[in-house]
C-alpha positions as CSV (number, residue, x, y, z in Angstrom):
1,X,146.3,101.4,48.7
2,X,143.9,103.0,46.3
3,X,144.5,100.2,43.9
4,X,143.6,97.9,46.8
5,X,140.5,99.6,47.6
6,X,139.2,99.3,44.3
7,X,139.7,95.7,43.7
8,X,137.8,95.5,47.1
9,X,134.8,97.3,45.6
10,X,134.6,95.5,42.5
11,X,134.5,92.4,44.7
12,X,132.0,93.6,46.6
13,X,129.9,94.7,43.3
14,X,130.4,91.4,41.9
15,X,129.1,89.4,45.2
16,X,126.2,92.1,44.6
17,X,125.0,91.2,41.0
18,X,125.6,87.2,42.0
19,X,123.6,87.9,45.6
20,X,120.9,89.2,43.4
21,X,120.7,86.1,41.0
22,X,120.9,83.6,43.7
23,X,117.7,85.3,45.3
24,X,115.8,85.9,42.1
25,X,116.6,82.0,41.4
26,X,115.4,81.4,44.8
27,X,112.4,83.1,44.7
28,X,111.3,82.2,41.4
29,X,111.2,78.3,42.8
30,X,109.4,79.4,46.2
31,X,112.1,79.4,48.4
32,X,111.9,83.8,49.5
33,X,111.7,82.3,52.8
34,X,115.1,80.9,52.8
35,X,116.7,83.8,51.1
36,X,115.2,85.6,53.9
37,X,116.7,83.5,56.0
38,X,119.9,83.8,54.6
39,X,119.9,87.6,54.9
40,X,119.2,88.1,51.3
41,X,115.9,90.5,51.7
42,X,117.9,93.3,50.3
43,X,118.3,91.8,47.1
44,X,114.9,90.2,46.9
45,X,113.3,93.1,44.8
46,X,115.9,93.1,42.3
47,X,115.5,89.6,41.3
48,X,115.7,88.2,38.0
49,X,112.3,86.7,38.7
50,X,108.8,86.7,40.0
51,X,107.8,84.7,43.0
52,X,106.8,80.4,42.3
53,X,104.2,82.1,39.9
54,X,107.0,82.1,37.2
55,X,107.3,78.0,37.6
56,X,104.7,76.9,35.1
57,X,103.8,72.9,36.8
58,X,103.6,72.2,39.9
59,X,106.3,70.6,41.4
60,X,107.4,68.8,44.5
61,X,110.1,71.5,46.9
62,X,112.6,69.0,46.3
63,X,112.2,68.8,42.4
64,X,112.2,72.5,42.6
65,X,115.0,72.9,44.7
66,X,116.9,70.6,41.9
67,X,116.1,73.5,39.5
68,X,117.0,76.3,41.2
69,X,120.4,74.5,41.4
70,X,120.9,73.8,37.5
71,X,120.2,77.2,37.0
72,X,122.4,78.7,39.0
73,X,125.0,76.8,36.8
74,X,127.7,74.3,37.2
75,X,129.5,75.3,40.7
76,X,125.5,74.7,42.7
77,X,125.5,71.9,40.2
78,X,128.2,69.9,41.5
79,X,127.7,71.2,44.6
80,X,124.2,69.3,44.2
81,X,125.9,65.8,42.9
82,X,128.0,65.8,45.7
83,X,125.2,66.2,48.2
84,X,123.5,63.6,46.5
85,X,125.7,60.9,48.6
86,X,125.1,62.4,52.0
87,X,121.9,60.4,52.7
88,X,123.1,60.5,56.5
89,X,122.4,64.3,56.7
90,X,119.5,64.8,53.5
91,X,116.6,62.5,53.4
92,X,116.0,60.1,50.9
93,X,113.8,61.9,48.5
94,X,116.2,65.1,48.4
95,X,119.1,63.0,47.6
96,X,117.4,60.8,45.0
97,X,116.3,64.2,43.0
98,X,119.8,65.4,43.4
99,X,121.0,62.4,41.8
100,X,118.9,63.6,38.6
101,X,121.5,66.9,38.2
102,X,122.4,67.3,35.3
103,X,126.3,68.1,33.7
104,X,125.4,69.0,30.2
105,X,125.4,72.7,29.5
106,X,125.4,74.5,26.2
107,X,128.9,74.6,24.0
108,X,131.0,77.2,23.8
109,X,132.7,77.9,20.5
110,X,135.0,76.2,18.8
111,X,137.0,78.7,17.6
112,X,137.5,80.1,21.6
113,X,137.9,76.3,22.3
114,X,141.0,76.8,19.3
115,X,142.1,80.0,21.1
116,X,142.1,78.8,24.6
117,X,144.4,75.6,23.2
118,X,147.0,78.0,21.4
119,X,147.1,80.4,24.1
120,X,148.0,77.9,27.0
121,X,151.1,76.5,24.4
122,X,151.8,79.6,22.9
123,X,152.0,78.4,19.2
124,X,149.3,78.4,16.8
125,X,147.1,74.7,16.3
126,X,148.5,73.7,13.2
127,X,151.5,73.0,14.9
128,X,150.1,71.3,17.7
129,X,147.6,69.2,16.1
130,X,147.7,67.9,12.3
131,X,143.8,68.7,12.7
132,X,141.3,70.3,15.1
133,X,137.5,69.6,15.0
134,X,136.2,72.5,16.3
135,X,132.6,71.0,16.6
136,X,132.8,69.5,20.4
137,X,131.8,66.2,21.2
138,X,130.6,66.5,24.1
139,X,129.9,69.8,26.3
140,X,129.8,69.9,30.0
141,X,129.7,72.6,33.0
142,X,133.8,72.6,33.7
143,X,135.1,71.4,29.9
144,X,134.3,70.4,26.3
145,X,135.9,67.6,24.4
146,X,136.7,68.1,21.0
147,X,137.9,65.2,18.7
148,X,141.8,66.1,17.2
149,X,144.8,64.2,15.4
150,X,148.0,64.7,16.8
151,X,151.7,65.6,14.5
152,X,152.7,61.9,14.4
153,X,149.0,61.0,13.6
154,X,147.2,59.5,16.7
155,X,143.8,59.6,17.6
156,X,143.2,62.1,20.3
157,X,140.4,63.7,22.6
158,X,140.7,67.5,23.9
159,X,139.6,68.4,26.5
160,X,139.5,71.9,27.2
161,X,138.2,74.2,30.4
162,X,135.2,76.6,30.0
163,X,136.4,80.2,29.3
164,X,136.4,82.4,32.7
165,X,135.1,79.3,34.4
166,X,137.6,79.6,37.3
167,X,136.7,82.8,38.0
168,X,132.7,82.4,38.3
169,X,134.1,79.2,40.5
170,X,136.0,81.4,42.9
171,X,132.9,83.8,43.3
172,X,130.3,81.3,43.8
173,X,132.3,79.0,46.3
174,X,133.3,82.2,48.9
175,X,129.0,83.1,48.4
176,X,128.6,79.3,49.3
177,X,131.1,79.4,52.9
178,X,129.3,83.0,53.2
179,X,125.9,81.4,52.9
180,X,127.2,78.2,54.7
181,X,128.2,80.2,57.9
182,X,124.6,82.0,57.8
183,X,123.0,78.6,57.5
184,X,124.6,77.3,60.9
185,X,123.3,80.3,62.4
186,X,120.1,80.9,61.1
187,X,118.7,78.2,59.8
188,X,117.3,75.5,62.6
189,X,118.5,72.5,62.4
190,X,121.3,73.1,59.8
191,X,124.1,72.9,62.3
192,X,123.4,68.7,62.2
193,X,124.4,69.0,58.4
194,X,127.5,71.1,58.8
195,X,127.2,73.4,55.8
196,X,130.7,74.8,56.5
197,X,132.7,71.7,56.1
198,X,130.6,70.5,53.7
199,X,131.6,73.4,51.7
200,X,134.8,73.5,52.5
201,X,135.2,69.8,50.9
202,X,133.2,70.6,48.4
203,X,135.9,73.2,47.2
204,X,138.9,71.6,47.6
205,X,137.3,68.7,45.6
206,X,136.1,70.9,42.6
207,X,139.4,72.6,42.8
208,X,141.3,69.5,41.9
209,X,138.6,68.6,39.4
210,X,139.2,72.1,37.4
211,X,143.2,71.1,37.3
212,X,143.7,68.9,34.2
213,X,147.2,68.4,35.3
214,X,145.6,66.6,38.7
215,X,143.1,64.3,36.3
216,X,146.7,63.9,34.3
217,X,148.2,62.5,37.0
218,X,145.2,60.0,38.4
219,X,145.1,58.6,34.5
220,X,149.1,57.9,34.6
221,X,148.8,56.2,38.1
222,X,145.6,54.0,37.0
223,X,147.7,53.4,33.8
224,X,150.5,51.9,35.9
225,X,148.7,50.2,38.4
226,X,146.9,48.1,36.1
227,X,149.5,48.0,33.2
228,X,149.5,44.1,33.5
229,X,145.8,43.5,33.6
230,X,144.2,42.7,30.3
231,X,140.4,43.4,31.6
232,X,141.1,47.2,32.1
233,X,142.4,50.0,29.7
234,X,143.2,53.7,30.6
235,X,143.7,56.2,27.5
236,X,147.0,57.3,27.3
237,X,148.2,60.8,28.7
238,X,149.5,63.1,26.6
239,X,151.8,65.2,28.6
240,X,153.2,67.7,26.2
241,X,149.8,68.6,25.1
242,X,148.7,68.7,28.5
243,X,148.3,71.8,30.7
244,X,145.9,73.3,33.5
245,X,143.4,73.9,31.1
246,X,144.0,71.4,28.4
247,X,143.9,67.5,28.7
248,X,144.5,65.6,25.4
249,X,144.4,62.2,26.0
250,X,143.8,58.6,23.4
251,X,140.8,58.1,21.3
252,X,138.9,55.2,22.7
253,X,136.3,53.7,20.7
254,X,133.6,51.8,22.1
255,X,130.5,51.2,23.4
256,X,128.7,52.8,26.3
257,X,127.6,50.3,28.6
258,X,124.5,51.5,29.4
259,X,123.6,50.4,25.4
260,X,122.6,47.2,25.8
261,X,121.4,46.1,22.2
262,X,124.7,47.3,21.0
263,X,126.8,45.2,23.6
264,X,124.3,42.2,23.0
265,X,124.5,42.4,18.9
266,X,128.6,42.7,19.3
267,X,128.4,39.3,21.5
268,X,129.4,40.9,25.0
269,X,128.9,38.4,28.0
270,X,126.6,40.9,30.2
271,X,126.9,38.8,33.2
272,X,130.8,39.0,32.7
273,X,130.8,42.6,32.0
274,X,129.0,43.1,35.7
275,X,131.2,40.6,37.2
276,X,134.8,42.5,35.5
277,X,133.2,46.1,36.7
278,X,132.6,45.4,40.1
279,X,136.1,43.1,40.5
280,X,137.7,46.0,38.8
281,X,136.3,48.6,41.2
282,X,137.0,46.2,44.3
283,X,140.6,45.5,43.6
284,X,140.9,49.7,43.3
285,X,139.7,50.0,46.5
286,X,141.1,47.3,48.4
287,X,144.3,46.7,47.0
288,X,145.4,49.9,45.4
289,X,143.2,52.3,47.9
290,X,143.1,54.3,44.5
291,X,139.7,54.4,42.6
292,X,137.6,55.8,40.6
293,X,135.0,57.9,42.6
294,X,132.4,58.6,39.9
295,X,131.6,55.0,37.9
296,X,128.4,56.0,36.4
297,X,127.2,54.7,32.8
298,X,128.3,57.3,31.2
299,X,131.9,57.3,32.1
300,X,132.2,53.1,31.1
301,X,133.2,52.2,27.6
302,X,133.0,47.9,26.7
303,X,135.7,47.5,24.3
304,X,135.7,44.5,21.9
305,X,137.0,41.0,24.1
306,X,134.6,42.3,27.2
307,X,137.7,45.2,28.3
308,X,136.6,48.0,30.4
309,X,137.6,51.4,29.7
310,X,136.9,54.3,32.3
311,X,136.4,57.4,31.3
312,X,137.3,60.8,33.4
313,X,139.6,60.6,36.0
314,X,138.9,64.3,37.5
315,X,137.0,62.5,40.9
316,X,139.1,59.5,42.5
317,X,139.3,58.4,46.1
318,X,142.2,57.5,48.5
319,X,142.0,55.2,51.3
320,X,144.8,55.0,53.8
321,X,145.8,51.1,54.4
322,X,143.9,51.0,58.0
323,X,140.7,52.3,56.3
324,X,140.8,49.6,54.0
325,X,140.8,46.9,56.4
326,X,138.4,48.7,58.4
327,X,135.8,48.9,55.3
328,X,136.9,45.1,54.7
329,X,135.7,44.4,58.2
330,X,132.4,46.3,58.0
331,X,131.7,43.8,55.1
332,X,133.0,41.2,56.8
333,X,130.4,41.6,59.4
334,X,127.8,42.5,56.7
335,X,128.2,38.9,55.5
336,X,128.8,37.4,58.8
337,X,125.8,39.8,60.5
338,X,128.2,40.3,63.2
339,X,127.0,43.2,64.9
340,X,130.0,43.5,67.2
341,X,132.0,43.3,64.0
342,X,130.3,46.1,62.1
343,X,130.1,48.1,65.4
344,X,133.9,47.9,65.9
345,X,135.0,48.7,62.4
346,X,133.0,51.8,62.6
347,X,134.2,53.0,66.0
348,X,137.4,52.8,64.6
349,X,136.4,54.6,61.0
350,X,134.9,57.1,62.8
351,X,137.6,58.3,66.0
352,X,134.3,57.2,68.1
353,X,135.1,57.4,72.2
354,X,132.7,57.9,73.8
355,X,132.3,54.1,74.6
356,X,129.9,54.8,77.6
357,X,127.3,54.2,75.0
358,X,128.8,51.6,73.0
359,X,126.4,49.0,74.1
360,X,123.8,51.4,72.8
361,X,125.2,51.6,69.6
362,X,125.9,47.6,69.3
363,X,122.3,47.0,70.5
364,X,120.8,49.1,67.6
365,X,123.0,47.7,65.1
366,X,121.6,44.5,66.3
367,X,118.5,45.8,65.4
368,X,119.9,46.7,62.3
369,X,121.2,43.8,61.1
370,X,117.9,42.0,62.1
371,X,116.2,44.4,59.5
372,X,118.1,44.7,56.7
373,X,121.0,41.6,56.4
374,X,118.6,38.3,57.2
375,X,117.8,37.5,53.3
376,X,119.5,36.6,50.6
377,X,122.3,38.4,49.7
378,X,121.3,39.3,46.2
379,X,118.5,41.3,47.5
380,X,120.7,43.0,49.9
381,X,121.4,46.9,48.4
382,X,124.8,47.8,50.0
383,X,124.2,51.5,48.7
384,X,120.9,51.4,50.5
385,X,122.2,49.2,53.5
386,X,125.0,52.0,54.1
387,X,123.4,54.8,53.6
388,X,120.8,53.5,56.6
389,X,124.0,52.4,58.4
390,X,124.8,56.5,58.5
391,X,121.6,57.5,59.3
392,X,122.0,55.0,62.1
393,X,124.9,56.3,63.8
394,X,123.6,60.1,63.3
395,X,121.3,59.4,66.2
396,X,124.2,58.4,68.7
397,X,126.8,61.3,67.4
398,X,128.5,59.2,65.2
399,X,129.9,61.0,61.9
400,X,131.8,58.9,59.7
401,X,134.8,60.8,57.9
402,X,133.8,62.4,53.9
403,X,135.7,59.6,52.1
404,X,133.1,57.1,53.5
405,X,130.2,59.0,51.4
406,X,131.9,59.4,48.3
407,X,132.8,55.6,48.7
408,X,129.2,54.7,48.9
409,X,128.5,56.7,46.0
410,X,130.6,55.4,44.1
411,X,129.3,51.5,45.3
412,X,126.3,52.6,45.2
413,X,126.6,53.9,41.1
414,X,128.6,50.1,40.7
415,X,125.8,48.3,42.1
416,X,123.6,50.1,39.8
417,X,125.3,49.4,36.6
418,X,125.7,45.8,38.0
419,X,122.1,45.2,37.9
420,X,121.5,47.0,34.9
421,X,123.9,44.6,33.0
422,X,122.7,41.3,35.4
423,X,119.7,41.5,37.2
424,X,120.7,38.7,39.3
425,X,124.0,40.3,40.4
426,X,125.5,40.5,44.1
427,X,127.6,43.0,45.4
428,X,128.8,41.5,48.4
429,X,129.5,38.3,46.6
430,X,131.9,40.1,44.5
431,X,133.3,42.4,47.5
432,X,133.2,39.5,50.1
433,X,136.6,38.0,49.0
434,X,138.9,41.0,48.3
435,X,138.1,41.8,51.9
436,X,138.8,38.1,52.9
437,X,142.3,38.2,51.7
438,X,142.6,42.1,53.0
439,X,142.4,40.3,56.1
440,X,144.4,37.3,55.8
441,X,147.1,39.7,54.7
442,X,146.5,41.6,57.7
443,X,147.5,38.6,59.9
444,X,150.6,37.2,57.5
445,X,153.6,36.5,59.4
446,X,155.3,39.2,57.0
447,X,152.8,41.9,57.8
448,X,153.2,40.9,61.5
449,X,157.0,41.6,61.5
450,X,157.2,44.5,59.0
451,X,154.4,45.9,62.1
452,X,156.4,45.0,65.0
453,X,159.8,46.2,63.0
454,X,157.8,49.5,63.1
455,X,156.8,49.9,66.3
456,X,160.2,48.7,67.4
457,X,161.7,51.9,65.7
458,X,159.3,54.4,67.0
459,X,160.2,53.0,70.4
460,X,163.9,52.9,69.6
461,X,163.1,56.9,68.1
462,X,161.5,57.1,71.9
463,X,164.3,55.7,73.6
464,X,166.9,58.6,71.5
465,X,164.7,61.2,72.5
466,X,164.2,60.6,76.3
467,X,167.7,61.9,77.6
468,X,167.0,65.6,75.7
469,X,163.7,65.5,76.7
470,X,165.1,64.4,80.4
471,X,167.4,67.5,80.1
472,X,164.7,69.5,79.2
473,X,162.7,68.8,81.8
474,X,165.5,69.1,84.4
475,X,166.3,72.6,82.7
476,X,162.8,73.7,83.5
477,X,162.9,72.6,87.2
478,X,165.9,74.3,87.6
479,X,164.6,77.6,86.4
480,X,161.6,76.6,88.6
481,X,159.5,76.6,85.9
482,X,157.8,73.8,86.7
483,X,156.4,72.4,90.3
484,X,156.3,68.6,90.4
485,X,154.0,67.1,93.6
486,X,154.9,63.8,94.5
487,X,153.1,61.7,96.4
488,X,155.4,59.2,98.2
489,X,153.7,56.8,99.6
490,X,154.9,53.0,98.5
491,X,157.8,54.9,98.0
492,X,159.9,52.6,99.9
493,X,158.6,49.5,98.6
494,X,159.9,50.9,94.9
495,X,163.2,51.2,96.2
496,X,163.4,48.0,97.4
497,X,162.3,46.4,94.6
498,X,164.6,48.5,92.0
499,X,166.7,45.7,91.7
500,X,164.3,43.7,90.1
501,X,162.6,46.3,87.7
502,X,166.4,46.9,86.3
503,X,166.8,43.6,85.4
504,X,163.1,43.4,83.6
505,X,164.0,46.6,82.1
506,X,167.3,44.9,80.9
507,X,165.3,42.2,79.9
508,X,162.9,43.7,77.9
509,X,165.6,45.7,75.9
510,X,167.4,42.5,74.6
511,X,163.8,41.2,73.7
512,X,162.8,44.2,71.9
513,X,166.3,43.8,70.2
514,X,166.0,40.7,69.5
515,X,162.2,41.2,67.4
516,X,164.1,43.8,65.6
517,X,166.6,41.7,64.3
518,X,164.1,39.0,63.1
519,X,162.0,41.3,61.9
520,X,164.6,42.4,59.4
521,X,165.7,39.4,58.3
522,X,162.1,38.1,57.1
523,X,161.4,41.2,55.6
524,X,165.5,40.3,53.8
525,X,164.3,37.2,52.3
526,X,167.7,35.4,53.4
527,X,168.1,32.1,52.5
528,X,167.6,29.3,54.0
529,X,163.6,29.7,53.4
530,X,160.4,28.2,55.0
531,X,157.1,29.1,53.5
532,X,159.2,32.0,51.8
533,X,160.1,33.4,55.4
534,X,163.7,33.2,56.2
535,X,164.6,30.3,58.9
536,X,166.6,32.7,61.4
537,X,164.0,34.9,61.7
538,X,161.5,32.2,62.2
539,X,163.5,31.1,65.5
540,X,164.1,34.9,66.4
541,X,160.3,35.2,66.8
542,X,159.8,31.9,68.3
543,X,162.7,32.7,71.3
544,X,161.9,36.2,71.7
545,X,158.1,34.7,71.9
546,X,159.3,32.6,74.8
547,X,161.0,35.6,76.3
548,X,158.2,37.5,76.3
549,X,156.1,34.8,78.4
550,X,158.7,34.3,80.6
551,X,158.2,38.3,80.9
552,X,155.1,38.6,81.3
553,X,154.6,35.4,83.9
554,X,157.5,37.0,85.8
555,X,155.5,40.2,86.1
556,X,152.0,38.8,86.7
557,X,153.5,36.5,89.9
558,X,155.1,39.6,91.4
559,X,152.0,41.5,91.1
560,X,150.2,38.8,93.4
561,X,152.9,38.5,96.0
């Protein structure tokens, strides 16, 4: 117990000294009257700093605001970046500065870098590595990256966590959901932004980024999914010197593809090299629903033959197969300027139900569209275009799920390297025919059965279920647990009829049997074939297809008698 209370106290003292840095940042960047806000008064007088005197230009409050989140280091940093995509809830200057956040910190030493490798293996370097340069080459806010040769004498990068950086993470995230939770109460206005599950994201995201065993894993899963493709490498993993706090991974040389003269003077195709990066990022998306989240020049290497290389796999997205084809119908309707299309797809993205206003919502998409779609289609910005999309739907309640931001961002940071390479290039030319054929999957005969055979077994699953949950039911009226108010009136006209309703019922079953049994044998490939689908199952669907009208007519003509 008294251990207890003194791990309480030293957290408490801890959150103290941090408190009192986050208000001395604050208030040396003008912003005393949001720590005040925040209930951080207290510590105002034993800030680090002096009031907005201490800044020595004048600045704009969102360039300022930018700097009071570098300096109170890499967990407000990132927290920064990934605000930098919410342009439905920030406004455009805000999230434009946050774009300019910068990752680079000072190194830590080598020799702790040496330390923190040996310690996580338990043996010393040499017999790890054949050699270790412990002058980093690059130096970032979670990790460094130090250049190494391996026993059997490959090229290796290692990357290895900050010292004690988990810890200052912990602290600074549970200040954040503290600060959060005063924000929605305090601050007008910052409900509409929910800072609570914005921060509650925001962790679980930086979390996974900390784990190199997580970044491990996306690297072996891009590896495998695009084994076959010669336009894309991913550095191989290596496992065994691979750990929570140590990523060693292959040496890739190349060039970074925001250095143009380089690429030019080696003979790269820059039009090609904008084309490959977008098709690249499209088939992630809408084929594998697996991509990288965070495409930005400095994580793209050009290898020699116009070969992409990404470059740290610690942010990826996942889509679910229906969000796919919903994102392939919002740019279906982009291209179309289909408003009903685009209004649809993001009802359905969103969970949207209140459909009393729908017409609302199409009519100002209409409006939309009108604006921003009628010209060509290489001046279209889909960043831009989405991110007004969002704003958009704001106004009518509409909030579109977390993985459609980060998406954005990263088609956003795609488009952007796009046009740096081409000038002249077009996103949604590139993105228009992945979700074409996302589509025309969508509506294969295959995908059709392998759908029905799944909805026939949930409703076989239903049908098992019904006599316990009849029994339970029965059990609970018994007990006179449960009161049941009937209201009999066309009562007698049911009974009469129960003759009829059997037999549909009957019916039905041997239908739904019989779309079962195609269903499996064209997803069995059983010879003989027709268009690759097996010919029995073509004639199950087309009977149980006539079945099902003669259902249905049955139905309709008693309903009129």
């Amino acid at each position: 117990m008294f251990v207890h209370s003194l791990a309480g106290i030293h957290k408490t003292v801890r959150h103290g000294h941090r408190y009192r840095d986050i208000a001395g940042v604050l208030l040396k960047y003008g912003f005393g009257d949001l720590a005040v806000t925040l209930g951080l008064r207290r510590y105002l007088r034993f800030g680090r700093l002096h009031p907005i005197t201490e800044v020595e230009t004048p600045k704009t409050r969102h360039e300022r605001f930018r700097l009071a989140l570098e300096e109170l280091g890499p967990t407000f940093v990132k927290l920064g970046q990934v605000l930098s995509s919410r342009h439905d809830i920030l406004s455009e200057e805000l999230a434009l500065e946050l774009e300019k956040l910068q990752d680079t910190v000072a190194p830590f030493s080598g020799v702790e870098a040496r330390q923190i490798v040996e310690r996580e293996f338990g043996r010393p370097i040499h017999q790890l590595f054949a050699s270790f340069d412990e002058t980093p080459l690059a130096s970032a806010s979670i990790a460094q990256v130090h250049r190494a040769v391996t026993v059997a004498g490959d090229d290796v990068v290692v990357k290895v966590r900050r010292p004690h950086v988990e810890t200052v993470m912990e602290l600074d995230l549970a200040i954040m959901a503290d600060l959060a939770r005063l924000a929605e109460r305090f601050v007008e206005g910052a409900r509409v932004m929910e800072p609570v599950a914005i921060v509650r994201e925001f962790s679980r995201l930086f979390r996974r980024e900390c784990d190199f065993r997580t970044e491990a894993g996306h690297m072996q899963r891009f590896a495998t999914l695009f084994a076959a493709d010669p336009r894309l490498v991913v550095p191989r993993v290596y496992r065994d010197l691979t750990s929570e706090r140590v990523l060693t991974m292959e040496y890739m040389d190349g060039i970074k593809v925001s250095h143009l003269a380089e690429l030019r003077a080696q003979g790269a195709d820059l039009d090609e090299l904008a084309r490959r990066g977008a098709e690249l990022v499209f088939e992630q998306v809408f084929t594998h629903g697996f991509y990288h989240a965070d495409p930005h020049p400095g994580n793209f290497l050009i290898r020699p033959g116009n070969v992409v290389c990404f470059l740290d796999y610690g942010m990826v997205g996942v889509l679910t197969l229906r969000y796919r084809e919903e994102l392939g119908n919002l740019i279906l309707g982009f291209v179309s300027r289909d408003e009903r299309r685009i209004t649809a797809a993001v009802f359905r993205l969103s969970g949207y139900t209140d459909f009393d206003h729908a017409d609302r919502v199409e009519a100002d998409v209409a409006n939309f569209i009108g604006d921003h779609l009628y010209r060509s289609l290489r001046d279209i910005r889909v960043g831009c275009m989405l991110n007004e999309l969002s704003r958009l739907l704001i106004v009518h309640g509409i909030r579109l799920p977390s993985d459609f931001f980060v998406l954005t961002k990263a088609l956003t940071t795609i488009e952007a390297v796009g046009r740096m390479l081409s000038p002249d290039f077009d996103l949604v030319e590139h993105a228009q025919p992945f979700a074409k054929r996302l589509a025309q999957q969508r509506l294969s005969v295959r995908s059709l059965g392998r759908d029905l055979f799944n909805a026939t077994l949930e409703f076989q699953s239903l049908l098992r279920e019904l006599p316990a949950d009849a029994r339970e039911i029965l059990s609970l009226l018994k007990r006179g647990e449960v009161r049941v108010k009937l209201d009999h009136r066309g009562l007698e006209d049911l009974i009469s009829t129960h003759d009829q309703v059997s037999k549909r019922l009957a019916f039905a079953i041997v239908l739904a049997a019989l779309i079962v049994g195609s269903s499996i044998m064209v997803l069995s490939k059983i010879p003989p074939l027709w268009h690759e689908i097996p010919i029995v199952g073509w004639i199950g669907f087309v009977v149980s297809g006539l079945m099902g009208f003669c259902l249905l007519y049955s139905i309709v003509r008693s309903g009129h008698e």
